[in-house]
ZATORLO-167396 format. One record per residue (C-alpha): residue number from 1; x negated, y negated, z. Coordinates in steps of 0.02 Angstrom, whole numbers, plus 50000, padded with zeros to 5 digits. Example, Ala and Ser with C-alpha at 12.3 -4.5 7.8 and 13.67 -1.06 7.14 Angstrom:
BEGIN
R pos     u     v     w
R   1 49385 50225 50390
R   2 49316 50053 50357
REM end
This chain:
BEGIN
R pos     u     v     w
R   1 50864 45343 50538
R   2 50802 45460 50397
R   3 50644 45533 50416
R   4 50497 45451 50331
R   5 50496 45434 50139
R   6 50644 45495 50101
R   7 50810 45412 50054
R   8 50983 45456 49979
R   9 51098 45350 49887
R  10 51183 45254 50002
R  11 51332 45093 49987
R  12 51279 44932 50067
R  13 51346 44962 50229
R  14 51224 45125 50254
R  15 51073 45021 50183
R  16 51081 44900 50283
R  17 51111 45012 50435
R  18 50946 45130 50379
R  19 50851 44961 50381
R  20 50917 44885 50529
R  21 50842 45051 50608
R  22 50676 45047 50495
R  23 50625 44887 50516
R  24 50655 44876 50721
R  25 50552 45035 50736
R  26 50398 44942 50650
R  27 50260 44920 50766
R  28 50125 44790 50789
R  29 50167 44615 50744
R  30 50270 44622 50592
R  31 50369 44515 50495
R  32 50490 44581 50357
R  33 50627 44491 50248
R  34 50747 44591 50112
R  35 50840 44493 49985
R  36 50947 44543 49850
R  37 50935 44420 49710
R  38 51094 44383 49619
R  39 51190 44385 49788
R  40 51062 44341 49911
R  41 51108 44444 50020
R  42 51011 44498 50153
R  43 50971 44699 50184
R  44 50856 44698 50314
R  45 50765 44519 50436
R  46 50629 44542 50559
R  47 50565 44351 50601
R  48 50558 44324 50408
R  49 50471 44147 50442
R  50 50347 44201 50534
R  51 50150 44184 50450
R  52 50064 44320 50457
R  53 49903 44395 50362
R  54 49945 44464 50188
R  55 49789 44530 50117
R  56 49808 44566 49942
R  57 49977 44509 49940
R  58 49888 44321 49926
R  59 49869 44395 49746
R  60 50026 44385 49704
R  61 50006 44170 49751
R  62 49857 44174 49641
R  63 49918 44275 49461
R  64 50098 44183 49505
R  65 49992 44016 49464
R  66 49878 44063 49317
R  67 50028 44138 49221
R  68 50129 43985 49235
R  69 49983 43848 49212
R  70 49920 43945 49077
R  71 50046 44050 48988
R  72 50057 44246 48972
R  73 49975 44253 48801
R  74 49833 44126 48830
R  75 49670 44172 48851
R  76 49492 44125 48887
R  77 49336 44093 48769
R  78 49173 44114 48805
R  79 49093 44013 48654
R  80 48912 44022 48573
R  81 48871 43864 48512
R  82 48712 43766 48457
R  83 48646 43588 48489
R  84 48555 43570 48323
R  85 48553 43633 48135
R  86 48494 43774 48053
R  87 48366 43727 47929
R  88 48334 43820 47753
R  89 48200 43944 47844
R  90 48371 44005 47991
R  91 48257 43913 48121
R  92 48389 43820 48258
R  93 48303 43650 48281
R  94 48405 43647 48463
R  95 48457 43756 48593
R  96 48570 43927 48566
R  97 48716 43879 48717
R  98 48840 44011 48789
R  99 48998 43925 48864
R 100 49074 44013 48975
R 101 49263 44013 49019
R 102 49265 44113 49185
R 103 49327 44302 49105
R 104 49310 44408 49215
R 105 49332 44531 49089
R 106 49169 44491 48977
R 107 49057 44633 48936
R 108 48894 44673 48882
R 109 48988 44706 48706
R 110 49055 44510 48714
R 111 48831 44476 48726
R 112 48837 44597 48591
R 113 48955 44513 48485
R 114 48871 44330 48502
R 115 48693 44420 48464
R 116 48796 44453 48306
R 117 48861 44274 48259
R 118 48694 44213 48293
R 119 48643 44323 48162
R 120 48774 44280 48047
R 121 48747 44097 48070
R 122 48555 44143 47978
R 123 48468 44114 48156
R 124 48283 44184 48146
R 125 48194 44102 48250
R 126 48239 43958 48396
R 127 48144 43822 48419
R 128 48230 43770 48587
R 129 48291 43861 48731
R 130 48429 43997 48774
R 131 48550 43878 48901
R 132 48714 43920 48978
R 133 48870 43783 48979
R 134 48948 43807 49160
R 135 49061 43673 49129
R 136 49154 43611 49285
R 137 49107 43763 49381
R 138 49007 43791 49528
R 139 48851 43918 49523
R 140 48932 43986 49734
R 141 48935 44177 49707
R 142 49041 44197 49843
R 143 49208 44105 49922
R 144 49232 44002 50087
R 145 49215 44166 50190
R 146 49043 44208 50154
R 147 49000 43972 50146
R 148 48995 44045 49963
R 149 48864 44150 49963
R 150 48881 44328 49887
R 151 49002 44452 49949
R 152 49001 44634 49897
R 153 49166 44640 49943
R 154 49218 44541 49826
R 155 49172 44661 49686
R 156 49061 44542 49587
R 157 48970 44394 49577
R 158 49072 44215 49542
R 159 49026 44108 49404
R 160 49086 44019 49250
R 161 48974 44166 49146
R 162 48973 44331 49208
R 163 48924 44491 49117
R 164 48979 44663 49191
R 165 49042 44569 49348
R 166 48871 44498 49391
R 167 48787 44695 49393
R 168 48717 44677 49230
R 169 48536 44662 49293
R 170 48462 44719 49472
R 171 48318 44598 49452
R 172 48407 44462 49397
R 173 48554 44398 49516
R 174 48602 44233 49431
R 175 48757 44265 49331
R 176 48745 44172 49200
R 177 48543 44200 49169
R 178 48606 44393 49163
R 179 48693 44337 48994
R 180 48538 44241 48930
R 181 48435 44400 48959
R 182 48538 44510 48883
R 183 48605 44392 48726
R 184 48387 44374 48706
R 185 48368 44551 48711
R 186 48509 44590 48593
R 187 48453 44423 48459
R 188 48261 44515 48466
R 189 48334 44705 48437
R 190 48422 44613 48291
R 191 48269 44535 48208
R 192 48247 44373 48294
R 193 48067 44300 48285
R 194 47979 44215 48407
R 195 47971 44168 48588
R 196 48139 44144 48682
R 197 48124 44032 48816
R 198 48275 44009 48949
R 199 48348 43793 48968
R 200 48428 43757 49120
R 201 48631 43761 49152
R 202 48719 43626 49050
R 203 48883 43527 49105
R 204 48935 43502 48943
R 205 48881 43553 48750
R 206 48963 43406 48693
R 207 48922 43375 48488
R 208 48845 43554 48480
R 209 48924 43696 48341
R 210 49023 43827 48359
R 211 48944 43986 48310
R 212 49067 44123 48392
R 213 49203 44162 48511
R 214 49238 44316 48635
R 215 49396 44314 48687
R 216 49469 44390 48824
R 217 49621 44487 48852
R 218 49781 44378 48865
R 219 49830 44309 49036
R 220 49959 44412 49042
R 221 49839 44571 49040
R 222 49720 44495 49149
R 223 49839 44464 49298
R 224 49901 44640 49267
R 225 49691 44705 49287
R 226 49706 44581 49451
R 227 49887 44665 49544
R 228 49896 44854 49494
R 229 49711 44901 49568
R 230 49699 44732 49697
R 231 49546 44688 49617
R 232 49472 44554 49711
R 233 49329 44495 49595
R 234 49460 44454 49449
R 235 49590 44348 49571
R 236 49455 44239 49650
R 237 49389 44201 49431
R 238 49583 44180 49386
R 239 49599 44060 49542
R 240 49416 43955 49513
R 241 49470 43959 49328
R 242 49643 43891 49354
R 243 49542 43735 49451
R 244 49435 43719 49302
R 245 49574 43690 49193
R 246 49700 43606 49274
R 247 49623 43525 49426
R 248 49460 43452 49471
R 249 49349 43593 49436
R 250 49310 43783 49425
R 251 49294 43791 49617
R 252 49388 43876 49743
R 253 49443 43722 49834
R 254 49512 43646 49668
R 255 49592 43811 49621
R 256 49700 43805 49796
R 257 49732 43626 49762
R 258 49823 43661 49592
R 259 49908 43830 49671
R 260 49971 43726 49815
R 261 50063 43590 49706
R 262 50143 43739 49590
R 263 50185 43815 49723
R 264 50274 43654 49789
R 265 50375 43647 49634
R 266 50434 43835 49674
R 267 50496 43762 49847
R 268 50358 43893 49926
R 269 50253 43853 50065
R 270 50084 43943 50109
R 271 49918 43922 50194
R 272 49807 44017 50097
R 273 49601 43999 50082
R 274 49553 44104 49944
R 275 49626 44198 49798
R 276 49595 44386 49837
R 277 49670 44405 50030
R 278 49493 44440 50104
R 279 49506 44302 50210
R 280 49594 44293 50378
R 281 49633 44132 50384
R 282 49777 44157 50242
R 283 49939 44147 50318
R 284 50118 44196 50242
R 285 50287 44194 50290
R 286 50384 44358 50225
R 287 50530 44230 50185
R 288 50409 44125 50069
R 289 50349 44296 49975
R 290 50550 44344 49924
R 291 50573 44160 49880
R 292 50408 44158 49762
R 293 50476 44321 49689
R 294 50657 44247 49666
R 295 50576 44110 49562
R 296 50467 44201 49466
R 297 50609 44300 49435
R 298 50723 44172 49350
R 299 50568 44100 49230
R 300 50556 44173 49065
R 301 50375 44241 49133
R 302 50465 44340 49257
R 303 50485 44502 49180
R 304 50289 44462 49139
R 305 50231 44458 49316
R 306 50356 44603 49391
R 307 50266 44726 49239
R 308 50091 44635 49303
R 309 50133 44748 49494
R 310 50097 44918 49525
R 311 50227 45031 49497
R 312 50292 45145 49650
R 313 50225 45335 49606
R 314 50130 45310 49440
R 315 50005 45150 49431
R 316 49887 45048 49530
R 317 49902 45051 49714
R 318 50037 45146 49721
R 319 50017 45296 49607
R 320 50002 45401 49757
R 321 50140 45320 49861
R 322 50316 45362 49853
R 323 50345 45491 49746
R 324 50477 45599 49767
R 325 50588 45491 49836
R 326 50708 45353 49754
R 327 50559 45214 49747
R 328 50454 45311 49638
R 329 50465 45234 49468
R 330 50598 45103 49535
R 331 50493 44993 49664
R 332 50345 44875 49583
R 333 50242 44790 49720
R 334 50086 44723 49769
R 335 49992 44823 49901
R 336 49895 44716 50060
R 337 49738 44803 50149
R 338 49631 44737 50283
R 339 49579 44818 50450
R 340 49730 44833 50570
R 341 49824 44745 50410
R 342 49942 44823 50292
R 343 50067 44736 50192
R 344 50196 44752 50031
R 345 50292 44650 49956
R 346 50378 44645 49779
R 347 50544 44701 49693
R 348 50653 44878 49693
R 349 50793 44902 49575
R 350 50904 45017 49651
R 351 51007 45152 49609
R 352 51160 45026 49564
R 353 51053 44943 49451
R 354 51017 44789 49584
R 355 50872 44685 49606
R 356 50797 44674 49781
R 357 50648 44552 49826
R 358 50569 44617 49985
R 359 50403 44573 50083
R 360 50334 44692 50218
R 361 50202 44595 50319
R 362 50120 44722 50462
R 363 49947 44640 50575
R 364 49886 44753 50736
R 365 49911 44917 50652
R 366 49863 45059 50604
R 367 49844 45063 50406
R 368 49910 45232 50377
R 369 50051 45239 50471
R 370 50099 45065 50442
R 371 50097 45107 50242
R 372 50194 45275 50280
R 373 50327 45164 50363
R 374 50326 45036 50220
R 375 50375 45171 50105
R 376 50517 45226 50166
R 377 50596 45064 50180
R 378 50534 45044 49990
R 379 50648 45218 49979
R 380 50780 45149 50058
R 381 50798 44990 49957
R 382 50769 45082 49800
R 383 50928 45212 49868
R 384 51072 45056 49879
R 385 51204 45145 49753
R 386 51309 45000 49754
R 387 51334 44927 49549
R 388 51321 44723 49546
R 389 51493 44651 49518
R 390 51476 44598 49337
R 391 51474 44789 49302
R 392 51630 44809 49406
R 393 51725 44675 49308
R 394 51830 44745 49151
R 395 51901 44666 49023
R 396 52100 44667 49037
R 397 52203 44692 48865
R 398 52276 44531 48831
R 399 52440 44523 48709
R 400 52395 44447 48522
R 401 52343 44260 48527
R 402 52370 44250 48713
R 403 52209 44231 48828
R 404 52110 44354 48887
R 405 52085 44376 49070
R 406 51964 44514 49172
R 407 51992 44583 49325
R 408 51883 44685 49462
R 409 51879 44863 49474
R 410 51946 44949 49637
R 411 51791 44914 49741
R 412 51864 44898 49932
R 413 51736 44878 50052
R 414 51801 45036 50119
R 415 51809 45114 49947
R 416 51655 45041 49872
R 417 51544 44980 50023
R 418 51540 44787 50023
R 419 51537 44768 49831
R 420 51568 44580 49844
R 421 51471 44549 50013
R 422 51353 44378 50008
REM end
């Protein structure tokens, strides 16, 4: 076995003989499958169906979903609108409505910018009330684990409209009333008149103008913000907002309910609770992580989601892991943290140019040397020399007008190292 975090290039026969040795030495109860794609075949198996807690590898469940429901250049609109007209003196004879889309990326400069269409539009004064349009979502701050109420662990506060995460105001810890505050403080620094009184929460702003969009980044960017730091607060939004707009509402349950059927059609099977991997009670199999990832893989969103992971030695959670030896730079993965949990799973393309989907699923550990020990597998993967047989197959000079036929290099599984193995 090579000491940990470091790997040479190796054929397929010494891979799979570093991982045998690797994997067997991993304590606690672990679970591990490794799959190259185009051959399937397997590099390293440690009871690869077995569930087991992922953590943050549930993210990869929940961006998987939003970037196929939605698209990778979609994105999400949080809409000022207003319920009545603007008469000849800019007074709104209605209410001034924010809708909000779930972005978990709107700022106090998206306020900002609807403070500004409302200007634009020639509002001066408002003779109704500042209301927010939650749409289908619920107000719950928080996910199952906490019955919904807030969790700091989260990283914000949950909600169809949410300003800086929820953090906008200490006094104020309704989401969306954050935005009302600070779109009424921003409409009176730019020369609104008059009282501004707050409505209460609208389902819908049906027949009511459109005075301005914020959009957010695309979907694409958003699931990247959501893998390469694990950020918790932006995969349970993505996961409520997929429910909002494809299932029966912006709701955790409903979220799960539309993952769970796409995940179905991807032949993947999961129990998982919430979006983010906080919860416990999400269980995985290491086989059903490398059979997501083969999927993904073969949809034109694949290369999409693969750039959406940290990348071994540079970004994310892994800018400090692996460098210096032949994952660095070559190994993208999502990164799994809990206490006495550590987990990684995601895709290496080795020195022979392969692709290798691999999940690393580690509970009753400790974190630190459980992540030391996921490394060096990464290494190891990352260190197969071995080309894929379409680069060992040259062309053959055929005589004029006859056919033209190819034939394999010399790659003997003594010579080459199981070139051809399945």
């Amino acid at each position: 076995m090579l000491p940990l975090g470091t790997a040479d290039a190796a054929t397929l026969a010494q891979t799979k003989a570093r991982l045998k040795s690797q994997v067997a030495a991993l304590p606690g109860s672990t679970s591990v499958f490794i799959r190259e794609a185009a051959t399937q075949t397997v590099l390293g198996s440690r009871t690869p169906s077995t569930r087991r807690i992922p953590a943050s590898v549930t993210k990869l469940f929940t961006t998987s979903t939003a970037l196929l429901q939605d698209g990778p250049t979609a994105t999400l609109a949080t809409e000022l609108r207003a319920s009545g007209e603007i008469d000849a003196d800019g007074v709104l004879q209605g209410d001034l409505i924010v809708k909000g889309a779930g972005d978990p990326s709107f700022s106090t400069a998206g306020v900002d910018a609807l403070a500004e269409a409302a200007k634009d539009a020639g509002i001066v004064r408002i003779a109704g009330t500042l209301r927010a349009d939650l749409g289908t979502w619920t107000t719950q701050q928080g996910t199952p684990l906490t019955r919904g109420r807030y969790n700091g662990e989260i990283g914000g506060r949950l909600g169809a409209l949410v300003v800086a995460r929820g953090f906008a105001s200490a006094s104020v810890t309704d989401p969306s009333r954050q935005v009302l505050v600070r779109l009424r403080d921003a409409l009176k620094a730019g020369g609104l008149k008059g009282n501004v009184t707050f409505g209460s929460a609208l389902r819908t702003s049906t027949g009511s103008t459109l005075l301005g969009t914020v959009k957010s980044p695309t979907i694409f960017q958003l699931i990247s913000a959501t893998n390469q730091p694990s950020d918790n607060f932006y995969a349970e939004e993505l996961l409520r907002g997929v429910g909002a707009r494809h299932g029966a509402g912006g709701t955790t349950a409903a979220g799960l309910a539309v993952e769970r059927a796409h995940l179905r059609t991807l032949g993947v099977n999961a129990r998982l609770v919430d979006g983010s991997g906080l919860a416990r009670g999400n269980r995985v199999a290491p086989s059903s992580i490398v059979r997501l990832l083969d999927q993904m893989a073969s949809r034109t969103e694949g290369g999409q989601f693969r750039a959406s992971l940290a990348l071994a030695g540079a970004t994310g959670t892994l800018a400090s892991r692996m460098r210096g030896t032949a994952a660095s730079g070559r190994c993208r993965a999502k990164t799994g943290t809990l206490s006495n949990v550590s987990a990684l799973a995601g895709w290496c393309t080795t020195m022979g140019g392969r692709n290798v989907a691999f999940a690393i699923l580690q509970n009753k550990v400790n974190v630190a040397t459980a992540r030391s020990r996921q490394d060096a597998i990464a290494a190891t993967i990352a260190g197969w020399s071995d080309k894929p047989v379409a680069d060992l197959v040259t062309p053959v000079p055929s005589p004029s007008n006859g056919p033209t036929s190819t034939t394999p290099a010399g790659t003997s599984p003594a010579a080459g190292g199981g070139a051809l193995a399945r």
